[in-house]
DRENZATI-228418 format. One record per residue: x, y, z of N, C-alpha, C in turn; residue in one letter; residue number from 0. Coordinates in steps of 0.1 Angstrom, whole numbers. Layout:
<sites>
{site {X; Y; Z}; {X; Y; Z}; {X; Y; Z}; A; NUM}
...
</sites>
This chain:
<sites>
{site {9; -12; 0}; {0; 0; 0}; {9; 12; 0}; X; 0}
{site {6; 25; -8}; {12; 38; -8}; {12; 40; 8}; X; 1}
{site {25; 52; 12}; {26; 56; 24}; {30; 66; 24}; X; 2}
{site {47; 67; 15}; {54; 81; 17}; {59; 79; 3}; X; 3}
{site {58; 71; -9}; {64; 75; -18}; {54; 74; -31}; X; 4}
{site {43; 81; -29}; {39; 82; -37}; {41; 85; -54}; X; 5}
{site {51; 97; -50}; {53; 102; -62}; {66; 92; -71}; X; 6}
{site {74; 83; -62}; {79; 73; -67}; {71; 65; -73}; X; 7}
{site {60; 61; -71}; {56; 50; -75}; {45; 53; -93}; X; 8}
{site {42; 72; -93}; {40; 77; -101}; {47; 77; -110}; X; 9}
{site {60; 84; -105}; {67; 80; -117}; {71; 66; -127}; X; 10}
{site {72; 58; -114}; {71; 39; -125}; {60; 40; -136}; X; 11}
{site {47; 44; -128}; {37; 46; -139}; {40; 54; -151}; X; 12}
{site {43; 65; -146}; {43; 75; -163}; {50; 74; -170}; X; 13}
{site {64; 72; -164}; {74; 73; -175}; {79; 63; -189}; X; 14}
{site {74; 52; -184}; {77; 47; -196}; {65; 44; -203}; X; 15}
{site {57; 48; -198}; {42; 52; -211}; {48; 63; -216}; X; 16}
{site {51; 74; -208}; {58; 84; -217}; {68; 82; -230}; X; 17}
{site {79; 73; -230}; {89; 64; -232}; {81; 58; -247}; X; 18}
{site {72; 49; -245}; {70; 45; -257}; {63; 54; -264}; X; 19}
{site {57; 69; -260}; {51; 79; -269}; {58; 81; -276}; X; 20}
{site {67; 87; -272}; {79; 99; -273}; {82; 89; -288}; X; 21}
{site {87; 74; -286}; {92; 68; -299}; {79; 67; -311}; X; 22}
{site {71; 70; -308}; {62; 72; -318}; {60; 79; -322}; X; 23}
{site {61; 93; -315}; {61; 110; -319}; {77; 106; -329}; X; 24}
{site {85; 101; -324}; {98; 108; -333}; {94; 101; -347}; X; 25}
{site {93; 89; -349}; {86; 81; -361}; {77; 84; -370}; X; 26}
{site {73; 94; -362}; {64; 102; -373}; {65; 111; -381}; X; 27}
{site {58; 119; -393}; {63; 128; -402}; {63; 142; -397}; X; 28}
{site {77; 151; -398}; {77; 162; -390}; {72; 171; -385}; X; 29}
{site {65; 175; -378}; {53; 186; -379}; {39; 184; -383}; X; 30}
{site {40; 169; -383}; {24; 164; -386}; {18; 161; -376}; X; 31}
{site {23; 158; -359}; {19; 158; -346}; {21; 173; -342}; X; 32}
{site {15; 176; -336}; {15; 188; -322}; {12; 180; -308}; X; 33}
{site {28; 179; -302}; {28; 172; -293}; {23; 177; -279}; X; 34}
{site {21; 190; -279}; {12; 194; -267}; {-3; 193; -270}; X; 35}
{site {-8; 192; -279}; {-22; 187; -282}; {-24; 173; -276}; X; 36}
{site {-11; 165; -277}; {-7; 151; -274}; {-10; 148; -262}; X; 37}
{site {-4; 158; -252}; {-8; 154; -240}; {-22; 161; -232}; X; 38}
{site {-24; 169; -239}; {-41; 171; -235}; {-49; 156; -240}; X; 39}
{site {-49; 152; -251}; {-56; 136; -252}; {-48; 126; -239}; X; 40}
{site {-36; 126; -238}; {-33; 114; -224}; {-38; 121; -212}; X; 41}
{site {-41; 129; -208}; {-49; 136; -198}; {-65; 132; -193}; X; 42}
{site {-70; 132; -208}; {-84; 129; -212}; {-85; 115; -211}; X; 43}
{site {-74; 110; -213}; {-74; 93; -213}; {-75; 90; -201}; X; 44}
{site {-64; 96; -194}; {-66; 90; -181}; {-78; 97; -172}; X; 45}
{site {-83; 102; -174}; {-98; 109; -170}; {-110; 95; -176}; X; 46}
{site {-108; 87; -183}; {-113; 80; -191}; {-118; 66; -185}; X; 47}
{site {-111; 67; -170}; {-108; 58; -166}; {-123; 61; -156}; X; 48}
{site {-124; 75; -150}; {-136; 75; -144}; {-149; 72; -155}; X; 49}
{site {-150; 71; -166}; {-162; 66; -175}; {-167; 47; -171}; X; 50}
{site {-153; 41; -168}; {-155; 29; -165}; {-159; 26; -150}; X; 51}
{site {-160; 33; -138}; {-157; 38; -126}; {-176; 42; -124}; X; 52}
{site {-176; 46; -136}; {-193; 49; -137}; {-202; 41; -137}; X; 53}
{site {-201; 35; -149}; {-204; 22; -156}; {-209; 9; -142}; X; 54}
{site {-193; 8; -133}; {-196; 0; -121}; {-203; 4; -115}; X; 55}
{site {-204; 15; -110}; {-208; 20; -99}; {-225; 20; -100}; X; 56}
{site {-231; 25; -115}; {-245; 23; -117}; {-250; 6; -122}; X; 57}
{site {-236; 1; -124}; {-242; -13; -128}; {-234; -22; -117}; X; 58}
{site {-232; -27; -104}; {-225; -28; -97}; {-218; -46; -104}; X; 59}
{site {-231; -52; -103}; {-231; -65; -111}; {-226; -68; -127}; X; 60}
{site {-220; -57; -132}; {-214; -56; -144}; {-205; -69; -147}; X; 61}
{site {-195; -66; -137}; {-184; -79; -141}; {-188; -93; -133}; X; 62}
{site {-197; -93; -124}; {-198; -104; -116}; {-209; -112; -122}; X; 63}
{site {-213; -107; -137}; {-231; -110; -143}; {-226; -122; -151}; X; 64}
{site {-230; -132; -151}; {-225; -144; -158}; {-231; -146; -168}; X; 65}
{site {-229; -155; -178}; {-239; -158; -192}; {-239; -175; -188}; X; 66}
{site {-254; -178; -188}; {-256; -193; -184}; {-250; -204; -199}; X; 67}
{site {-243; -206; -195}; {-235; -217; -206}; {-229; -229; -198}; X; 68}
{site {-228; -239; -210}; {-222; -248; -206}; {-208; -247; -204}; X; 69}
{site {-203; -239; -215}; {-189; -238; -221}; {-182; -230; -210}; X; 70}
{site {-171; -231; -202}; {-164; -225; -198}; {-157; -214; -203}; X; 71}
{site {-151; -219; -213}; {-144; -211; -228}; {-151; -196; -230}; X; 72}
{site {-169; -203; -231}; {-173; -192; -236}; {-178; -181; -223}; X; 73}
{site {-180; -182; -210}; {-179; -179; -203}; {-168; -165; -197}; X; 74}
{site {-158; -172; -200}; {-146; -164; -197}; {-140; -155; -211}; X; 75}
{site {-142; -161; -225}; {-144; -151; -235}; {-152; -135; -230}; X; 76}
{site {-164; -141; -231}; {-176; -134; -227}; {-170; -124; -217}; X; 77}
{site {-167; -127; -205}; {-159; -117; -196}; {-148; -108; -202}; X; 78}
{site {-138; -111; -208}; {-125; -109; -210}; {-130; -95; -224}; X; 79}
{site {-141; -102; -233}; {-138; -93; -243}; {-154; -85; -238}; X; 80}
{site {-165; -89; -235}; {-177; -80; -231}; {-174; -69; -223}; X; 81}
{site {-178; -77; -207}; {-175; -72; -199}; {-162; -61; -195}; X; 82}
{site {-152; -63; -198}; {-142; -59; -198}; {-137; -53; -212}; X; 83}
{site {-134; -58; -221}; {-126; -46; -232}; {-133; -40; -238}; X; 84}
{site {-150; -46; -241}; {-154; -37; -248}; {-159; -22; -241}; X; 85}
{site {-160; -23; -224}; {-162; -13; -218}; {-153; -5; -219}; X; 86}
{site {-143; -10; -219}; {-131; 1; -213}; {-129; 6; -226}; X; 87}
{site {-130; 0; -239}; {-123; 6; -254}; {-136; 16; -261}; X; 88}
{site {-147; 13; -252}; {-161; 20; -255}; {-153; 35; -249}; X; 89}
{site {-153; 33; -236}; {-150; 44; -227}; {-135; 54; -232}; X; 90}
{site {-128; 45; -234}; {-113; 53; -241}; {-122; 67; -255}; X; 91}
{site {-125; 56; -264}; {-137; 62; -275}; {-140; 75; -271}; X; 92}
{site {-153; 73; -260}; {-159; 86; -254}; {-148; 98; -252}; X; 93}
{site {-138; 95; -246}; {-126; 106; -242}; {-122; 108; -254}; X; 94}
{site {-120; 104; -266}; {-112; 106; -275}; {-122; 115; -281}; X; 95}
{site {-136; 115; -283}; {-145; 121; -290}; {-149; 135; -281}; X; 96}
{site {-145; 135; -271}; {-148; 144; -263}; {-141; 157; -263}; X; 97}
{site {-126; 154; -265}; {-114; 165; -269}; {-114; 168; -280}; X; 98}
{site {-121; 160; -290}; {-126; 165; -303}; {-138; 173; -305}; X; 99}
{site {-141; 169; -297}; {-155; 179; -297}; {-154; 193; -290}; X; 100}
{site {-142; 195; -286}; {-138; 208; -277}; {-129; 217; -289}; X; 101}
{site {-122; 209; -302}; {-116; 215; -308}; {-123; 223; -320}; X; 102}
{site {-116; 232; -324}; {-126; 242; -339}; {-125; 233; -349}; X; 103}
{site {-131; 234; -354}; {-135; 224; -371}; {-125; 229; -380}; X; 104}
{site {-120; 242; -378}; {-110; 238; -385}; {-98; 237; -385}; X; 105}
{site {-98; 234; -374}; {-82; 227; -365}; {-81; 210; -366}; X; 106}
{site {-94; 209; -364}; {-94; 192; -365}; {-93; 195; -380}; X; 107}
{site {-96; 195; -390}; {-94; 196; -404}; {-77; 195; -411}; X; 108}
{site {-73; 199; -401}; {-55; 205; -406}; {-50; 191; -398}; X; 109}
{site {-57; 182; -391}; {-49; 168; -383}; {-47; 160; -397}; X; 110}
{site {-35; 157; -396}; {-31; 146; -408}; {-38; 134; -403}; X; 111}
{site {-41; 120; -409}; {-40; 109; -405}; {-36; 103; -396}; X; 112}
{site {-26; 104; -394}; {-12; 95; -384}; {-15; 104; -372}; X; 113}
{site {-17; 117; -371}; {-18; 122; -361}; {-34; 116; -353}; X; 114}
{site {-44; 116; -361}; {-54; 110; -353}; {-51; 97; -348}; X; 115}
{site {-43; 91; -354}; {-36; 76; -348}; {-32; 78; -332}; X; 116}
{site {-21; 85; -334}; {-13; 92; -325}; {-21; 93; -311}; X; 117}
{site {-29; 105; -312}; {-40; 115; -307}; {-49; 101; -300}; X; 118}
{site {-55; 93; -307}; {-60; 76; -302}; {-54; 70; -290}; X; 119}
{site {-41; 66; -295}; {-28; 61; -286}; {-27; 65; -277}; X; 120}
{site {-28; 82; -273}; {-27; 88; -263}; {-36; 90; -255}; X; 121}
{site {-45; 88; -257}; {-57; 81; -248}; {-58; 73; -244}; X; 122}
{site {-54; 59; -249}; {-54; 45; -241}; {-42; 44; -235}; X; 123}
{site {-33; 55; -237}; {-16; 51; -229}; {-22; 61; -212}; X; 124}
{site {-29; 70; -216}; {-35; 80; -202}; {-43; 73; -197}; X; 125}
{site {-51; 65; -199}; {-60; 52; -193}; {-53; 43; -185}; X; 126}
{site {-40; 37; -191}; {-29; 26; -190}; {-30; 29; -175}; X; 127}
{site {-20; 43; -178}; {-12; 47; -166}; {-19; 48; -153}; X; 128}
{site {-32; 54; -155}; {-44; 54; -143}; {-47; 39; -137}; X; 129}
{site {-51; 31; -144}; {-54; 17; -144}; {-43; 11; -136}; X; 130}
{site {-30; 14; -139}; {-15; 10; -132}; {-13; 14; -118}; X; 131}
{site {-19; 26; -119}; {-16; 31; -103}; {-30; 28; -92}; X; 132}
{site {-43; 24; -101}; {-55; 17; -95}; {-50; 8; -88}; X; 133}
{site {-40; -4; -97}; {-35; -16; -94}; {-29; -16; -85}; X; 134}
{site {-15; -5; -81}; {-9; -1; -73}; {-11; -5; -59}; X; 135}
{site {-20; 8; -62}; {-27; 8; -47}; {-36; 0; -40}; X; 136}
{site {-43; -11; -46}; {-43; -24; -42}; {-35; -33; -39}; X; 137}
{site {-25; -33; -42}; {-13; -42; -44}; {-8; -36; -26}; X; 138}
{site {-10; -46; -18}; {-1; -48; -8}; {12; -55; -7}; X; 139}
{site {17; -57; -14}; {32; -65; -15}; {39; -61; -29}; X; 140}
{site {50; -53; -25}; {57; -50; -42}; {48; -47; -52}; X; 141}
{site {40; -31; -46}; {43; -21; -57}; {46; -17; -69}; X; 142}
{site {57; -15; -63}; {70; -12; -75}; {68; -24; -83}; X; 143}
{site {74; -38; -80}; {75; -45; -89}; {64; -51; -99}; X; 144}
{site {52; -47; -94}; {37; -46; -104}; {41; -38; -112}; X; 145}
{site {44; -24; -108}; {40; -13; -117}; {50; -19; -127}; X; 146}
{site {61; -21; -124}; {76; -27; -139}; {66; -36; -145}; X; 147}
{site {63; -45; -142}; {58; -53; -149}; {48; -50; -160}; X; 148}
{site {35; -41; -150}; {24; -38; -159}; {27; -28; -172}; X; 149}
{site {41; -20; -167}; {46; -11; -177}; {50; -14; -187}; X; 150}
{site {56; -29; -188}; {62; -35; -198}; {53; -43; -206}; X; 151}
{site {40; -42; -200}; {27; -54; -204}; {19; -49; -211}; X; 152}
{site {8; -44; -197}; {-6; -39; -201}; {-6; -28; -207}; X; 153}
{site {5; -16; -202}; {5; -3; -208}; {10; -3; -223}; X; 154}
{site {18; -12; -231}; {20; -14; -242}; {9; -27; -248}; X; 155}
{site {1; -30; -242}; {-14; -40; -252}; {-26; -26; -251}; X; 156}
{site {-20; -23; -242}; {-35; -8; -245}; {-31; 7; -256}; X; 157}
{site {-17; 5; -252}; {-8; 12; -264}; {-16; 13; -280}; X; 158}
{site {-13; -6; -277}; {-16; -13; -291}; {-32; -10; -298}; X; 159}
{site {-39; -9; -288}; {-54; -6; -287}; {-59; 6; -290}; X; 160}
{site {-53; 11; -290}; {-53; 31; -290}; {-49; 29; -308}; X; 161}
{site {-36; 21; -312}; {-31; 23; -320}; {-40; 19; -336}; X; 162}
{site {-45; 8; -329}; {-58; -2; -339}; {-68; 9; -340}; X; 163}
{site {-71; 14; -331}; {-86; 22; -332}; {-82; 32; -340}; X; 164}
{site {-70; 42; -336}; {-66; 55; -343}; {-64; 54; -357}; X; 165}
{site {-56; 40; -359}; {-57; 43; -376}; {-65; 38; -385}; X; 166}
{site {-77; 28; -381}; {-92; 31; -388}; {-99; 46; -389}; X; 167}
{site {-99; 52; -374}; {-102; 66; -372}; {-98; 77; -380}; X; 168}
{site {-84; 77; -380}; {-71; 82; -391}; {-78; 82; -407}; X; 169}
{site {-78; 64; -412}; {-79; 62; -421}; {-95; 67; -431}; X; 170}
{site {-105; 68; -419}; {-116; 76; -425}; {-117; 87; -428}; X; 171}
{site {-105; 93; -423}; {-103; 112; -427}; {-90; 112; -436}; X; 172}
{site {-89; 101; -443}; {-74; 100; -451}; {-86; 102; -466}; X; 173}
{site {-76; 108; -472}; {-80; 107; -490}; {-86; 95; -495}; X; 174}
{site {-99; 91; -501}; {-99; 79; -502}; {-92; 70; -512}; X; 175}
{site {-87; 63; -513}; {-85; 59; -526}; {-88; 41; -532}; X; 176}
{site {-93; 45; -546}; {-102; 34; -553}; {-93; 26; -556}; X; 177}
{site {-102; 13; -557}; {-95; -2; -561}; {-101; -7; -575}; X; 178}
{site {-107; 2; -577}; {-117; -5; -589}; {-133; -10; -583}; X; 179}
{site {-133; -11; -576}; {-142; -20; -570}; {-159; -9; -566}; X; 180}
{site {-169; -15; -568}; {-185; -6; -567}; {-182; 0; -555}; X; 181}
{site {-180; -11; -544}; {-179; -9; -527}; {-170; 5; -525}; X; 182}
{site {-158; 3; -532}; {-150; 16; -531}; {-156; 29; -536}; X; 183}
{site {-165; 29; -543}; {-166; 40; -553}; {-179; 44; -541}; X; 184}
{site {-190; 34; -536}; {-198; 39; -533}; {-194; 47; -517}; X; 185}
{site {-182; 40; -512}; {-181; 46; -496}; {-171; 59; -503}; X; 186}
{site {-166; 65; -514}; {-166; 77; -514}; {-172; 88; -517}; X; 187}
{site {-185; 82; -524}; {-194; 92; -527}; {-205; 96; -509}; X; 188}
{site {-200; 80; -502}; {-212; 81; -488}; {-198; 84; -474}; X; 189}
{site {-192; 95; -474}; {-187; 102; -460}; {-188; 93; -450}; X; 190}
{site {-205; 96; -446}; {-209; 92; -435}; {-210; 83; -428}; X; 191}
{site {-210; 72; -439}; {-210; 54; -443}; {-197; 52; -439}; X; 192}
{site {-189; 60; -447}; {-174; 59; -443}; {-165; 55; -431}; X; 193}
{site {-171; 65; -425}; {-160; 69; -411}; {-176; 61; -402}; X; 194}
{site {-183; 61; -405}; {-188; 52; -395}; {-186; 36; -396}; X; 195}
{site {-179; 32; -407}; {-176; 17; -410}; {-164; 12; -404}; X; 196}
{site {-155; 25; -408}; {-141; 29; -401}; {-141; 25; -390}; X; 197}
{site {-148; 33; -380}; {-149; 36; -368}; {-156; 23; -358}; X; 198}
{site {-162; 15; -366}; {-164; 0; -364}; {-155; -4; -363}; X; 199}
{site {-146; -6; -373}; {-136; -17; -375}; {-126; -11; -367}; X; 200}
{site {-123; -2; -360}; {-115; 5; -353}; {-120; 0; -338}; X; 201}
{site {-131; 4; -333}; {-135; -3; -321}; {-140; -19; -321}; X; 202}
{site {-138; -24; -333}; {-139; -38; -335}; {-126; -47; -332}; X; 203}
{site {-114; -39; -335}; {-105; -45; -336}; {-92; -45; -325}; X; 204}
{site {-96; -29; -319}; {-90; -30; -301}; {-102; -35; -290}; X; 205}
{site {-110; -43; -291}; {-117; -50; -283}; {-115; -65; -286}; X; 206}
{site {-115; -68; -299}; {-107; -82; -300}; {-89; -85; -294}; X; 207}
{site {-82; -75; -298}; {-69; -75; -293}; {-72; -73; -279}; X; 208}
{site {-76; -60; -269}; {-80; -64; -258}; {-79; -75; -254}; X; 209}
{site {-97; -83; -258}; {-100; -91; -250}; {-87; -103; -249}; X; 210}
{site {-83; -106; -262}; {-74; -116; -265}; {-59; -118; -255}; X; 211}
{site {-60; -104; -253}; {-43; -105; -244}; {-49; -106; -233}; X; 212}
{site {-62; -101; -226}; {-70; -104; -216}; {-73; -119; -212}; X; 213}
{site {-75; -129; -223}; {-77; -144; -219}; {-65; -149; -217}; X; 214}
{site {-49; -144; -228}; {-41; -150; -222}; {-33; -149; -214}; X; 215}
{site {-35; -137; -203}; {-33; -136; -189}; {-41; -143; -180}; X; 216}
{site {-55; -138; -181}; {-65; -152; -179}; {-62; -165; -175}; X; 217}
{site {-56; -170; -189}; {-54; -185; -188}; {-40; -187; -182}; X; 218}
{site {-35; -175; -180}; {-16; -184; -175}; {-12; -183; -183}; X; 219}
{site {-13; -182; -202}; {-6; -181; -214}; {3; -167; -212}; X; 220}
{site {19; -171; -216}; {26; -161; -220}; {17; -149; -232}; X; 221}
{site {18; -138; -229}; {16; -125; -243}; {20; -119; -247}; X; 222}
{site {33; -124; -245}; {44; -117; -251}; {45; -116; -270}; X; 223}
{site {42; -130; -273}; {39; -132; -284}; {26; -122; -289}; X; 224}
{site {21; -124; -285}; {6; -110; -287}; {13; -100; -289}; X; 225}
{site {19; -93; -279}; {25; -79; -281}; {32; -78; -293}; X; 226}
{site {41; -92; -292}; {55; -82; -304}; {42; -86; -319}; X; 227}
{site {34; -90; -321}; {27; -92; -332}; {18; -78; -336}; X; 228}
{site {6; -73; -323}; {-1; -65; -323}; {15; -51; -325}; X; 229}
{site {25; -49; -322}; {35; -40; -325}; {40; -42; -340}; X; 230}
{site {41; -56; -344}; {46; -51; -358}; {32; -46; -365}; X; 231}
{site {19; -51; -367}; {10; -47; -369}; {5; -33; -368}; X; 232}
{site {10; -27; -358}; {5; -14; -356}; {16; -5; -364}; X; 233}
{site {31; -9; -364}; {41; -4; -370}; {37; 0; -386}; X; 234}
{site {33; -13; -394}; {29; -11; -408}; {17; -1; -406}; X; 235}
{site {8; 1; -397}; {0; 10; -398}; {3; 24; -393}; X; 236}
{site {13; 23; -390}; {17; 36; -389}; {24; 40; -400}; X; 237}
{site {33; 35; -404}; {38; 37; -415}; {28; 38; -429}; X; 238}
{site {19; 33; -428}; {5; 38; -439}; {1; 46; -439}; X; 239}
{site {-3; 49; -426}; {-7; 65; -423}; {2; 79; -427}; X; 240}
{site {15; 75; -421}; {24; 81; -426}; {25; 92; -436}; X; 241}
{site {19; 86; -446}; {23; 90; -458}; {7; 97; -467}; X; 242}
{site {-3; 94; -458}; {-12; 100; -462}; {-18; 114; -458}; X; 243}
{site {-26; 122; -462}; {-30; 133; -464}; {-43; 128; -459}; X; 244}
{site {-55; 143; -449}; {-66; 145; -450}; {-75; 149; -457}; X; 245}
{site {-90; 145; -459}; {-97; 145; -470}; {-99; 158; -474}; X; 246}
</sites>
């Protein structure tokens, strides 16, 4: 339990969330991030954490609500990716849309791609860090050595989660461009269709990653392998974004 060093134990938390930003800000195209915009979204993120905090509090029975099955399997799926990632990746969402909704239209307009990626990331890494020090302070025995750990874990799978969401998000305000194909032609003549399909497949696919690194903690499975996969994956999408322009 915290006593006298709190601010020690703050720092295990932030800094190397900070750490893996910083290498994503430098990886990016020069002047396409505004890194103090950056940390108003990890602020919001970790504020993001009281949305889930809510959620309990009016649904007390939320995580303890079971699905009558036979399946074990499905049981603890059901937990890992419902209960759990889809709440929290719902809730990161909310914060993310919330500092956008605070900004002029035509400021969000001048965000490159990669930067809404970015801007995403920074939300689920300000979530991380809160969630770390929640942990913390439950943790009666070795602190410290939770937070190393979770820093090296969970704050880089939620990293990853920020990263999946932002560049669907990203990618619906990127230039579109055609394949030949009807589908293509029609989601650029329909906007709205657009970035709402995006924005699916963006909260579709950090709730699956979630949940997934969630079961194989769950189960005792190493996820290490998870990470370094969900990291090369998010890398090529970063580097896609990269190179793209706003609509």
């Amino acid at each position: 339990m915290f006593e006298s060093n709190n601010i020690y134990y703050f720092l295990i938390a932030l800094i190397p969330a900070l750490v893996y930003s910083f290498m994503i800000y430098l990886s990016s195209r020069y002047k396409s991030i505004s890194l103090k915009r950056g940390i108003s979204y990890l602020i919001l993120g970790g504020l993001s954490v009281t949305f889930v905090n809510i959620v309990h509090f009016i649904f007390p029975m939320w995580l303890s609500w079971n699905i009558s099955s036979q399946s074990a399997l499905f049981a603890v799926l059901f937990k890992v990716i419902i209960q759990v990632a889809l709440l929290e990746e719902m809730c990161k969402y909310l914060s993310f849309r919330s500092i956008k909704s605070l900004r002029h239209r035509m400021d969000l307009k001048r965000d490159k791609p990669v930067a809404t990626m970015f801007y995403a990331c920074m939300v689920s890494v300000g979530f991380a860090v809160i969630e770390n020090i929640y942990y913390a302070v439950e943790c009666d025995h070795n602190p410290a050595g939770l937070l190393v750990i979770r820093s090296s874990t969970a704050v880089i799978a939620h990293m990853i989660c920020g990263l999946f969401m932002g560049y669907f998000i990203g990618l619906s305000y990127a230039k579109p461009t055609l394949n030949g194909s009807a589908f293509s032609l029609f989601l650029k003549k329909n906007k709205k269709l657009r970035r709402y399909l995006y924005l699916a497949l963006g909260l579709t696919s950090a709730v699956l990653y979630h949940g997934l690194y969630d079961f194989l903690c769950t189960s005792g499975t190493s996820a290490f392998n998870l990470l370094g996969v969900g990291l090369a994956i998010s890398y090529y999408m970063h580097k896609k974004l990269n190179s793209m322009e706003p609509h």
